[in-house]
N, C-alpha and C positions, 0 to 999 in steps of 0.2 A: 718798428716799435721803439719810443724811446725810454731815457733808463727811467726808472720809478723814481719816483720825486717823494719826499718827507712825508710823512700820513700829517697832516696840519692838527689834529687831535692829541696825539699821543705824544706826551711832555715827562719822560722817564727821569725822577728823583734820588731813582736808585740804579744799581748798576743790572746789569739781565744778562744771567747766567746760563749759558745754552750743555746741557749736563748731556748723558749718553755714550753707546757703545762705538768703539773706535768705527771708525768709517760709513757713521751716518751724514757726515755732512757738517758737522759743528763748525768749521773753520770758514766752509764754502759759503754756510749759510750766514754766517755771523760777521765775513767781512760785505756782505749784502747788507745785513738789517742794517747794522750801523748807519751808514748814513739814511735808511728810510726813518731812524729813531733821532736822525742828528745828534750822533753817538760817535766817538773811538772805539775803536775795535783792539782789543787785545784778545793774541793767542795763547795760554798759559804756556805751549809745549815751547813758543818760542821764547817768554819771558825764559823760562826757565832755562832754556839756551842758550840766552844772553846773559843771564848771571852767572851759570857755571862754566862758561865759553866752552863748551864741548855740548856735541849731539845727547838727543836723548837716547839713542841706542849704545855711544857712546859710556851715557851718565850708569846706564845700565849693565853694560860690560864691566866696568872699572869699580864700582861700588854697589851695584845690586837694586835691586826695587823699593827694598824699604828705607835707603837713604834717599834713593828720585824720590820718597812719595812723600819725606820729609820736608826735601827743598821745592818741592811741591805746594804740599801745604801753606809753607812761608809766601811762595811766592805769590799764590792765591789770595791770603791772608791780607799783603801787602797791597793788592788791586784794591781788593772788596773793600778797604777800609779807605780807598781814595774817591774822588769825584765819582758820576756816574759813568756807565761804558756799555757796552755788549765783550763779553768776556766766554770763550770758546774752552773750554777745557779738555784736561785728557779725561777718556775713555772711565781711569780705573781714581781719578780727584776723588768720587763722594765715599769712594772706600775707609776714606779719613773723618773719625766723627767732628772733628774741631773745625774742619774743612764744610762739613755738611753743616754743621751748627754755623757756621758765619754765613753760608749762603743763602739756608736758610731766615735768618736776622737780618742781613743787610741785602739782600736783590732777588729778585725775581726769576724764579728759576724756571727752563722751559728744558723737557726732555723732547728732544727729536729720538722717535723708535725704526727703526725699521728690523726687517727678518734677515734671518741670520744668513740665506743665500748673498742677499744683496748688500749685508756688512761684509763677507767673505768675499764676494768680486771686488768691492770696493778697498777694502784695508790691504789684499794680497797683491794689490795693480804693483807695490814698488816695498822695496825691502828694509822699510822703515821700523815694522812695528815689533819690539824686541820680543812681544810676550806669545807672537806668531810665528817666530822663527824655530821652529820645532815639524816633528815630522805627521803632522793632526791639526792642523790652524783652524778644521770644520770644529774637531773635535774642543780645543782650545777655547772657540768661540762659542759653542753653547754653553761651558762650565760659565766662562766668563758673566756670560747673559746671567744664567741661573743665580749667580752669587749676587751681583750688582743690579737685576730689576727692580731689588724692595726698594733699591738706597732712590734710584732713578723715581720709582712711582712717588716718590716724595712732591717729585718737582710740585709748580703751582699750575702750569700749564704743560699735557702732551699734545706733541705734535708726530704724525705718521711722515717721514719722510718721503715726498713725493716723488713721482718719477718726473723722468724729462729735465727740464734746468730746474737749479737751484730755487730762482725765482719762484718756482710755484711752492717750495716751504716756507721762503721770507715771506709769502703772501698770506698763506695760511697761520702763519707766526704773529702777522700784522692785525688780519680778524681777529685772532685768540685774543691780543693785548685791548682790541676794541671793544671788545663785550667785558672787559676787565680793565680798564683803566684805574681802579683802585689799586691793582697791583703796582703801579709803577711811581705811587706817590712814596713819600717819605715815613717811614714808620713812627707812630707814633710813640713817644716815651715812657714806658710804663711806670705808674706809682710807685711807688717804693715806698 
């Protein structure tokens, strides 16, 4: 089987924000769509990265969560207000209402869900994630969920992360945008 080729339909005007809890797949799946969207692919965790040259576990240790969730913001801020892309964010982005209000205004946001078993084998495989480093990462991850599902049900499209490869959620991600192709035009300007 070869790789999936561009959906020849789907001409995204804006950028498509893939929002959701750490290790469903945001990254996986989002350097996939991209090119089926004939998109660049940005990671926020890595912009963010590459701005403050130190890791996010890093950024975490040495200044705390709500200075990352600021240079966060910015850094999201600074995508969303550029050309279009597929844009992978962190886990805990929509916790930020100025952060939710530009995604919501400028791209098309798509929640990938899965359950908390399968975020928990997937986020705990390697010892990146700073808000799991604790002695409860199960317990960690349902607060987490509970706190951040309203912000997530916002999105414009869910998608249930699938099993097997990645591919079968860029695929499911692909239909979703095709029965909605009004999402991916350029918003209109409202009256004033």
């Amino acid at each position: 089987m070869g790789q999936a080729r561009k959906h020849p339909d789907l001409v995204s005007e804006r950028p498509v924000v893939l929002v959701g809890m750490m290790g469903v797949g945001k990254t996986t799946v989002g350097r996939r769509l991209a090119p089926r969207l004939d998109l660049p692919f940005f990671d926020a965790d890595q912009e963010i990265e590459k701005a403050a040259g130190m890791s996010v576990s890093d950024l975490f240790a040495a200044h705390g969560e709500q200075s990352f969730r600021e240079g966060e913001a910015r850094v999201i801020k600074r995508l969303l207000e550029g050309p279009p892309h597929v844009l992978a964010t962190g886990g805990g982005a929509v916790t930020n209402p100025e952060t939710r209000a530009l995604i919501a205004d400028l791209a098309v946001s798509i929640w990938i869900k899965a359950d908390v078993e399968t975020i928990l084998k997937r986020a705990t495989r390697r010892n990146t994630r700073p808000l799991l480093q604790n002695d409860d990462p199960r317990e960690t991850l349902i607060r987490l969920m509970r706190e951040r599902e309203p912000f997530y049900a916002a999105a414009d499209i869910h998608i249930d992360s699938q099993p097997g490869p990645h591919a079968n959620t860029v695929d499911m991600i692909i239909e979703a945008l095709s029965q909605r192709p009004d999402l991916l035009a350029a918003k209109k300007e409202s009256a004033r």
